[in-house]
MARDOTOR-276704 format. One record per residue (C-alpha): x, y, z; residue in one letter; residue number from 1. Coordinates in steps of 0.02 Angstrom, whole numbers, plus 50000, padded with zeros to 5 digits. Layout:
% MARDOTOR-276704
<rec east="X" north="Y" up="Z" residuo="A" num="NUM"/>
...
% end
This chain:
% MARDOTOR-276704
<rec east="48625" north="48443" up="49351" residuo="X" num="1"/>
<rec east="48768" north="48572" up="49416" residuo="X" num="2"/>
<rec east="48873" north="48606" up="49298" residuo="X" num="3"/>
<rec east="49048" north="48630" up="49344" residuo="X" num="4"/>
<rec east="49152" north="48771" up="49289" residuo="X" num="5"/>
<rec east="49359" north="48727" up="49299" residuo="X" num="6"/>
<rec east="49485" north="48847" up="49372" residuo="X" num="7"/>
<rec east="49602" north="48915" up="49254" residuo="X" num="8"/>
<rec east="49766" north="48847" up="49345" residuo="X" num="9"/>
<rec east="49880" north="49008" up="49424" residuo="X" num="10"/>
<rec east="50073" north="49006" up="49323" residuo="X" num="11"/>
<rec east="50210" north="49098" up="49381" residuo="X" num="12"/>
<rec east="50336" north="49192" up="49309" residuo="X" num="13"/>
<rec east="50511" north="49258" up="49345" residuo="X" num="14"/>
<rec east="50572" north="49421" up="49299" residuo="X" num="15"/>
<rec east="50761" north="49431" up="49270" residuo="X" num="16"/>
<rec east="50870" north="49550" up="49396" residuo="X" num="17"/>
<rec east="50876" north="49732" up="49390" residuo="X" num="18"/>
<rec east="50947" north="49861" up="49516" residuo="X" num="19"/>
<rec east="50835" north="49836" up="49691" residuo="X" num="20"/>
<rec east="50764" north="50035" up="49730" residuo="X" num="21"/>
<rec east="50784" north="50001" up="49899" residuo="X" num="22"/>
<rec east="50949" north="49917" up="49952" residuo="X" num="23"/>
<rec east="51116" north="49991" up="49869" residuo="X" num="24"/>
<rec east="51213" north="49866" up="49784" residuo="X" num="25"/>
<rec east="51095" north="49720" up="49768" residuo="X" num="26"/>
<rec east="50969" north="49657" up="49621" residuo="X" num="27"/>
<rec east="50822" north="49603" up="49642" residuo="X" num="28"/>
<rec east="50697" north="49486" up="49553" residuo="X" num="29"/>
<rec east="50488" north="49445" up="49568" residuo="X" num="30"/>
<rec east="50387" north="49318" up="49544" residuo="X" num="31"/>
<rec east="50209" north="49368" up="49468" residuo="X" num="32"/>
<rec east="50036" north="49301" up="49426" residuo="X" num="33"/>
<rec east="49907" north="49364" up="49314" residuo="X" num="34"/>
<rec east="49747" north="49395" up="49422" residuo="X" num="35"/>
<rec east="49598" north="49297" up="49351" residuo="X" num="36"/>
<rec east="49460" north="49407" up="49298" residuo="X" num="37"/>
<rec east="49321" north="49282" up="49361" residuo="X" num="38"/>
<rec east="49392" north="49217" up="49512" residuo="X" num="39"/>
<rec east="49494" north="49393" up="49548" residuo="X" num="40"/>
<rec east="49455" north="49453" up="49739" residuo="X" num="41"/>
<rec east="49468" north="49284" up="49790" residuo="X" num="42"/>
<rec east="49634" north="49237" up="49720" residuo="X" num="43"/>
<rec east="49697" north="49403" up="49762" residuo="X" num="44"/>
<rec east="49623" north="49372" up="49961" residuo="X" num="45"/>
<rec east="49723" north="49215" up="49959" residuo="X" num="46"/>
<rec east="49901" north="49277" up="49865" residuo="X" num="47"/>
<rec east="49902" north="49442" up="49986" residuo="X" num="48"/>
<rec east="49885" north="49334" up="50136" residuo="X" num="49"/>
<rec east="50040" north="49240" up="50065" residuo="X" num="50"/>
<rec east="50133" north="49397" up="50030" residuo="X" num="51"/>
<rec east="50102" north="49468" up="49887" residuo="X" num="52"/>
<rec east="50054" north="49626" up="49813" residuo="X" num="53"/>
<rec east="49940" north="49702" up="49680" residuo="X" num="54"/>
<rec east="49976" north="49790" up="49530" residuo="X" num="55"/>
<rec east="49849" north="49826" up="49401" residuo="X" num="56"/>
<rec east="49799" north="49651" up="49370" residuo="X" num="57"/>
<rec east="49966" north="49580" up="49413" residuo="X" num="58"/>
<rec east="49998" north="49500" up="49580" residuo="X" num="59"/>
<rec east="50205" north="49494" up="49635" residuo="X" num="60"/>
<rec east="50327" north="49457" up="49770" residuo="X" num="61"/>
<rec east="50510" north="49471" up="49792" residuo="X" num="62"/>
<rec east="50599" north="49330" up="49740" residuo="X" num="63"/>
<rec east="50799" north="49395" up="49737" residuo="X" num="64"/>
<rec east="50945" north="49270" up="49789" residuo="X" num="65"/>
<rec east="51016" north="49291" up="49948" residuo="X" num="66"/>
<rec east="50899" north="49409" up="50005" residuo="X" num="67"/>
<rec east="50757" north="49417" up="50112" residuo="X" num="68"/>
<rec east="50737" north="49584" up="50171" residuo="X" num="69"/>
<rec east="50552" north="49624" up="50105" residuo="X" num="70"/>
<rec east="50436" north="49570" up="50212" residuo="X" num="71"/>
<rec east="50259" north="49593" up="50184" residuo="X" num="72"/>
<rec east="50170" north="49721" up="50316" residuo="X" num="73"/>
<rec east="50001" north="49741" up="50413" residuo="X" num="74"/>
<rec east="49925" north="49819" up="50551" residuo="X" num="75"/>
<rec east="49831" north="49720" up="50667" residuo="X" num="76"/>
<rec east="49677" north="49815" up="50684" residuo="X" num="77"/>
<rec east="49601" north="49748" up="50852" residuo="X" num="78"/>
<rec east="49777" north="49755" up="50954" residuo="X" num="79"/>
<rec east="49802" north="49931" up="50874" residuo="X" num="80"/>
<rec east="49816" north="50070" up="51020" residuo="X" num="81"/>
<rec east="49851" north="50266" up="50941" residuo="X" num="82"/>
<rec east="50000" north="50345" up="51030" residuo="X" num="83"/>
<rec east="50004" north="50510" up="51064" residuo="X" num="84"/>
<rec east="50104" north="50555" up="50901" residuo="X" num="85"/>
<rec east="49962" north="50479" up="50813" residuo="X" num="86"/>
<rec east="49822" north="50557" up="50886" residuo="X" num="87"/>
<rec east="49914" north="50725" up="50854" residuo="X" num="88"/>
<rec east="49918" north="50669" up="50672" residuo="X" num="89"/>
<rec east="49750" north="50645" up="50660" residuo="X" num="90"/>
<rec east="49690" north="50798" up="50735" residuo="X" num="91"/>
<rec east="49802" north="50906" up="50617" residuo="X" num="92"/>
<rec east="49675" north="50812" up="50489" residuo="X" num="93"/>
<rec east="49523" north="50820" up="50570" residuo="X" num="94"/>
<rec east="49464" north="50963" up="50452" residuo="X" num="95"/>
<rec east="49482" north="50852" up="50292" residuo="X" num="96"/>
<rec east="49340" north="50770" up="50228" residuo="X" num="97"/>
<rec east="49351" north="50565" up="50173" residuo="X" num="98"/>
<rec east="49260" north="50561" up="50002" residuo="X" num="99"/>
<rec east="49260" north="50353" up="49940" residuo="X" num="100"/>
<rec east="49236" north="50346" up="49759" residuo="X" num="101"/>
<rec east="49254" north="50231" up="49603" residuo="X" num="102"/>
<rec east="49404" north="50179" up="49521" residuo="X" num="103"/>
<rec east="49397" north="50291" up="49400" residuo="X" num="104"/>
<rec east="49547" north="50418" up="49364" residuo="X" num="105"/>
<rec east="49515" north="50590" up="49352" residuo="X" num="106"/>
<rec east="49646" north="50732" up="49297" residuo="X" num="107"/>
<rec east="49625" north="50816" up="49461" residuo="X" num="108"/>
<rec east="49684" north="50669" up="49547" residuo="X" num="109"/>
<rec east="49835" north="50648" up="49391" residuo="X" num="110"/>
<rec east="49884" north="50831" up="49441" residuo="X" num="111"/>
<rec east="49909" north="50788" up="49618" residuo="X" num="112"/>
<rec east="49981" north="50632" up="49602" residuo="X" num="113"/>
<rec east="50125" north="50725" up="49485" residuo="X" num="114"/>
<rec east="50141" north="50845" up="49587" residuo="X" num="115"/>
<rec east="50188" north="50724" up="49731" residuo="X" num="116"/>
<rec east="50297" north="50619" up="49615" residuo="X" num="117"/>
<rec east="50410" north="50771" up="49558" residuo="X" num="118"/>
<rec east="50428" north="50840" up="49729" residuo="X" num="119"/>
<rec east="50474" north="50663" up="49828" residuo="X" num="120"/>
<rec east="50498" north="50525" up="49685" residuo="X" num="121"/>
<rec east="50602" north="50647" up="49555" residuo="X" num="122"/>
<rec east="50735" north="50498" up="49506" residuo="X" num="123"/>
<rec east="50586" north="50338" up="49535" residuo="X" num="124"/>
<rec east="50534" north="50230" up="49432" residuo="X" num="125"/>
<rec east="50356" north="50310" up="49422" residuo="X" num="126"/>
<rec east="50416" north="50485" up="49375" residuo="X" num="127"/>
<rec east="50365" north="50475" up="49222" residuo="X" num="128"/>
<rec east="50194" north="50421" up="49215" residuo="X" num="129"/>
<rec east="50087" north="50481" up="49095" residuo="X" num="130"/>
<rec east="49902" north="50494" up="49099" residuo="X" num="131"/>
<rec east="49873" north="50319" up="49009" residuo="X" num="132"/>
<rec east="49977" north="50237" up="49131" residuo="X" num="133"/>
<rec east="49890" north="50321" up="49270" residuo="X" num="134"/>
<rec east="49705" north="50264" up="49218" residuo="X" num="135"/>
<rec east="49794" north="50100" up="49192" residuo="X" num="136"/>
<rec east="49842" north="50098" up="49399" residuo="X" num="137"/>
<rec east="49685" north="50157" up="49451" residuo="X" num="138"/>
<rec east="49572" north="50063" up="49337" residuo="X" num="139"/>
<rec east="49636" north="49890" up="49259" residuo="X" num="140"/>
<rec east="49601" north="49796" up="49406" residuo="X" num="141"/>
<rec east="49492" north="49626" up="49415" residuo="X" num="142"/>
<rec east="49455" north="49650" up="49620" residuo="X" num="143"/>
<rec east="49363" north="49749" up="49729" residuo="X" num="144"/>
<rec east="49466" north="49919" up="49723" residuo="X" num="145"/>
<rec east="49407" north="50117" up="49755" residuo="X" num="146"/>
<rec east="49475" north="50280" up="49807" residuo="X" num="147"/>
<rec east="49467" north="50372" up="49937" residuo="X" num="148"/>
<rec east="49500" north="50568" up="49922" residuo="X" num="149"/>
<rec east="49530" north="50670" up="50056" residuo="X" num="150"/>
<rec east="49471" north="50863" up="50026" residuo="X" num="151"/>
<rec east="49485" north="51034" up="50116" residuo="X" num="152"/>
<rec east="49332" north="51097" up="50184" residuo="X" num="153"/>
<rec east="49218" north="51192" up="50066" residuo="X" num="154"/>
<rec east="49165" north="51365" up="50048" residuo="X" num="155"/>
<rec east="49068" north="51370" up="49890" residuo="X" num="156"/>
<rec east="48970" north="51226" up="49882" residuo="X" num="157"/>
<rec east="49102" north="51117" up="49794" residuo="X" num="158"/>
<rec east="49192" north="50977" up="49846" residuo="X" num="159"/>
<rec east="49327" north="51052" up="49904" residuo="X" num="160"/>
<rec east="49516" north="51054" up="49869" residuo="X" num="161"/>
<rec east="49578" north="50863" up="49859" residuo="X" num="162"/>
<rec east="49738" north="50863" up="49977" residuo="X" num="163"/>
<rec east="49790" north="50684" up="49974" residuo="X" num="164"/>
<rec east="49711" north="50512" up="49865" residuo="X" num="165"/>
<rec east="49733" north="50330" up="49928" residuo="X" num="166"/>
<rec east="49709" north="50181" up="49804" residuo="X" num="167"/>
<rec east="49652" north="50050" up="49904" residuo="X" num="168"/>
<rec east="49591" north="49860" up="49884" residuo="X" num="169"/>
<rec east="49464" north="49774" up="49996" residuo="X" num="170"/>
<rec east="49518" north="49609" up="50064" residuo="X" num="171"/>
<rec east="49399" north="49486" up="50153" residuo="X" num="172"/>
<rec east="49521" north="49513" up="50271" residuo="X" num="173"/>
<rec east="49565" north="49675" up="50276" residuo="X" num="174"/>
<rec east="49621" north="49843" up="50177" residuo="X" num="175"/>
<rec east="49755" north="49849" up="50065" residuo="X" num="176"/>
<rec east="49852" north="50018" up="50033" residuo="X" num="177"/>
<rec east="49891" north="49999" up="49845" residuo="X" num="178"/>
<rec east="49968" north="50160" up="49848" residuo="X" num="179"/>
<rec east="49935" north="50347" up="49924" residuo="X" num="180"/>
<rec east="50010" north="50520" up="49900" residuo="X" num="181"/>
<rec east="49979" north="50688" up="49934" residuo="X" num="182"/>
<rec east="49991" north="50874" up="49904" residuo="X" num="183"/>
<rec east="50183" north="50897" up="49951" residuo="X" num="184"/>
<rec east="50162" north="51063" up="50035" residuo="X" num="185"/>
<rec east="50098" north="50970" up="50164" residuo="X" num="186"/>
<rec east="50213" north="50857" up="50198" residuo="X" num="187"/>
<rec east="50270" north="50936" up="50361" residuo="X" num="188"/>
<rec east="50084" north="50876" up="50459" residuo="X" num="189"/>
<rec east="50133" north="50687" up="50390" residuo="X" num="190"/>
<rec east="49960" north="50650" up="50283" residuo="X" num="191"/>
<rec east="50062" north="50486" up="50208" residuo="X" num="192"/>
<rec east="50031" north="50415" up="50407" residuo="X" num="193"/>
<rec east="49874" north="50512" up="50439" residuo="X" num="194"/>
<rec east="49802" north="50413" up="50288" residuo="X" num="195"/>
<rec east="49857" north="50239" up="50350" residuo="X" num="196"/>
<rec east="49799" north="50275" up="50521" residuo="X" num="197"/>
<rec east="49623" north="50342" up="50451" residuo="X" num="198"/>
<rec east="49626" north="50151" up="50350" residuo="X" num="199"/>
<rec east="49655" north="50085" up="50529" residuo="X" num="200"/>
<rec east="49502" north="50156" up="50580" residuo="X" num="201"/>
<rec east="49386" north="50115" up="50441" residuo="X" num="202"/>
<rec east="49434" north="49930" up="50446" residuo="X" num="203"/>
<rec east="49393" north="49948" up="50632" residuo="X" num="204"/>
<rec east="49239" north="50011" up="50566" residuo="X" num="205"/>
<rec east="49193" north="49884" up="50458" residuo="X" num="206"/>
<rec east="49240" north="49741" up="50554" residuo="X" num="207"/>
<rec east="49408" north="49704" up="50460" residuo="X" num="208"/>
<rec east="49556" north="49641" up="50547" residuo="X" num="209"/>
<rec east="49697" north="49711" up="50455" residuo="X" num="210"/>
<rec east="49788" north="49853" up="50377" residuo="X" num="211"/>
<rec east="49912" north="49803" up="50238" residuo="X" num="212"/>
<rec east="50043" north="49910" up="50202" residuo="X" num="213"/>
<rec east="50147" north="49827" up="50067" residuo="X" num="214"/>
<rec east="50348" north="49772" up="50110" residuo="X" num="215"/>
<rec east="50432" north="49847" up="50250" residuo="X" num="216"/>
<rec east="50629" north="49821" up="50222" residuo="X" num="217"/>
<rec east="50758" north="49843" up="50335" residuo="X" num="218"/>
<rec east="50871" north="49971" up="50319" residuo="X" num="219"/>
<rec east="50775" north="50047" up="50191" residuo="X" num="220"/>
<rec east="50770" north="50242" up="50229" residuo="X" num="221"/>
<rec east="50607" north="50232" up="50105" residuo="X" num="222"/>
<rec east="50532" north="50101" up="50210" residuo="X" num="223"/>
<rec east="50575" north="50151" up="50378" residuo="X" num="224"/>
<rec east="50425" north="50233" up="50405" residuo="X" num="225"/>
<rec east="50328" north="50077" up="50427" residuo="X" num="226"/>
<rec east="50431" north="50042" up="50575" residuo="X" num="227"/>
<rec east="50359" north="50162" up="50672" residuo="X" num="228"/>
<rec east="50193" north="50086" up="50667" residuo="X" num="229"/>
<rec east="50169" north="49978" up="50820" residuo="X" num="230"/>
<rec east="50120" north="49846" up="50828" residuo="X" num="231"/>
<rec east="50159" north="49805" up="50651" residuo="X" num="232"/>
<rec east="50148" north="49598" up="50609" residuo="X" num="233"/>
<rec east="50274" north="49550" up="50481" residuo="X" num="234"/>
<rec east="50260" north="49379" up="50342" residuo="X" num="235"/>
<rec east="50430" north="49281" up="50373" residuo="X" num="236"/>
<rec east="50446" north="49093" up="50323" residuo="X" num="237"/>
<rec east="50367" north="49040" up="50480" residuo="X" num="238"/>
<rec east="50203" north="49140" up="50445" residuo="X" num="239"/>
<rec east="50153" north="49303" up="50520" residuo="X" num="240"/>
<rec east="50220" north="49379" up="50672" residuo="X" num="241"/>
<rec east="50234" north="49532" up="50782" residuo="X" num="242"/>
<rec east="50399" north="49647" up="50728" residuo="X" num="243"/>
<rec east="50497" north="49648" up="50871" residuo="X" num="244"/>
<rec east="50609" north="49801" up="50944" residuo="X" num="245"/>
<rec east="50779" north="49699" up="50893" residuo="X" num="246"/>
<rec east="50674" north="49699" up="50696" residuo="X" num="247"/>
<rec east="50663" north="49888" up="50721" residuo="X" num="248"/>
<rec east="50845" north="49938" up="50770" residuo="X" num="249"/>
<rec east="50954" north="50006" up="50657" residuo="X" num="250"/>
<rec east="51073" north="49862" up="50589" residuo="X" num="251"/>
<rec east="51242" north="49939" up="50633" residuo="X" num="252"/>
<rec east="51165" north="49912" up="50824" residuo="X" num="253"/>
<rec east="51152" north="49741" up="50802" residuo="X" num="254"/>
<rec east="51251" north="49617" up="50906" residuo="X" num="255"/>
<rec east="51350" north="49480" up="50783" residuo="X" num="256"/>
% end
């Protein structure tokens, strides 16, 4: 006889308003989940297809009144053509190495991660992470999550210098981007786009439709950079569709 296992039953909760980090002036609120251990990568397949996002074992989405500006993000792997731009991008990378390991912290990836926070995120709400809270990120997790380093070339038999660090989570349907940074001296040769376009191409790789990328919200200088991603299929309330060029315009452009 099978025996049946139940589903522990998914509840929701509301967090109360706070300042939103990306729009001036307005608050905003989320609605979360705790990820089940047991049924984990599924649950977390079916809530990021829905528009949510992962955070240690926490799954969220904005939920602020009178505001709908965050709107989940992906790149559409098999429609995906590289400019020109991008292809540049890439080739100012093409010495780098693409090392995928465990989700396991390590200091050397701490060190660069606070170095990127103090140069670019000084005033964020991740400023101050410490070490615990780091291996927290990177470890408490209940789905299918690595890392994937990207290192200088090396000399001396060693792995080489790590450069930039993506935290990523594989989908059934895709890559997710959990988060990514970078050694900040090299911000100038854009390795925050180099890395999602190298996730482009390893989902082509391994037969994965999409890219997630988190919220893009409009006019949000933070954000804007998704924009220029094309094309780039945004979650509204009718499902998931293409970002058009009238999406992409600045709002003061905007006919009433």
């Amino acid at each position: 006889m099978t025996q049946h296992i139940p589903t522990r039953q998914l509840r929701f909760f509301l967090t109360a308003p706070s300042p939103c980090p990306y729009l001036p002036g307005r608050e905003e609120r989320k609605v979360f989940a705790h990820l089940p251990m047991l049924e984990g990568p599924a649950v977390h397949d079916a809530l990021t297809q829905g528009g949510f996002r992962r955070s240690q074992n926490i799954a969220y989405r904005p939920a602020c009144e009178g505001c709908v500006s965050c709107l989940s993000a992906r790149l559409p792997v098999r429609d995906y053509q590289l400019s020109r731009s991008e292809r540049r991008i890439l080739a100012r990378h093409e010495d780098l190495t693409r090392h995928i390991v465990e989700a396991e912290a390590t200091r050397e990836q701490f060190d660069l991660l606070r170095r990127y926070l103090h140069s670019r995120h000084s005033g964020g709400g991740m400023a101050d992470m410490t070490w615990s809270d780091f291996v927290a990120m990177v470890e408490d997790t209940a789905v299918r999550t690595y890392l994937v380093e990207y290192r200088t070339p090396s000399h001396d038999g060693g792995p080489g210098l790590l450069v930039a660090c993506a935290l990523v989570d594989r989908l059934s349907d895709g890559l997710s981007l959990v988060y990514s940074f970078f050694e900040p001296s090299a911000a100038r040769l854009s390795p925050g786009s180099f890395m999602i376009l190298d996730h482009l191409i390893q989902a082509k790789a391994l037969g994965l439709p999409h890219v997630y990328l988190g919220y893009w919200v409009r006019g949000s200088r933070k954000m804007d950079y998704k924009a220029r991603f094309s094309p780039l299929e945004v979650l509204d309330p009718n499902g998931w569709r293409l970002l058009s060029a009238r999406d992409r315009a600045p709002l003061t452009d905007q006919a009433p």
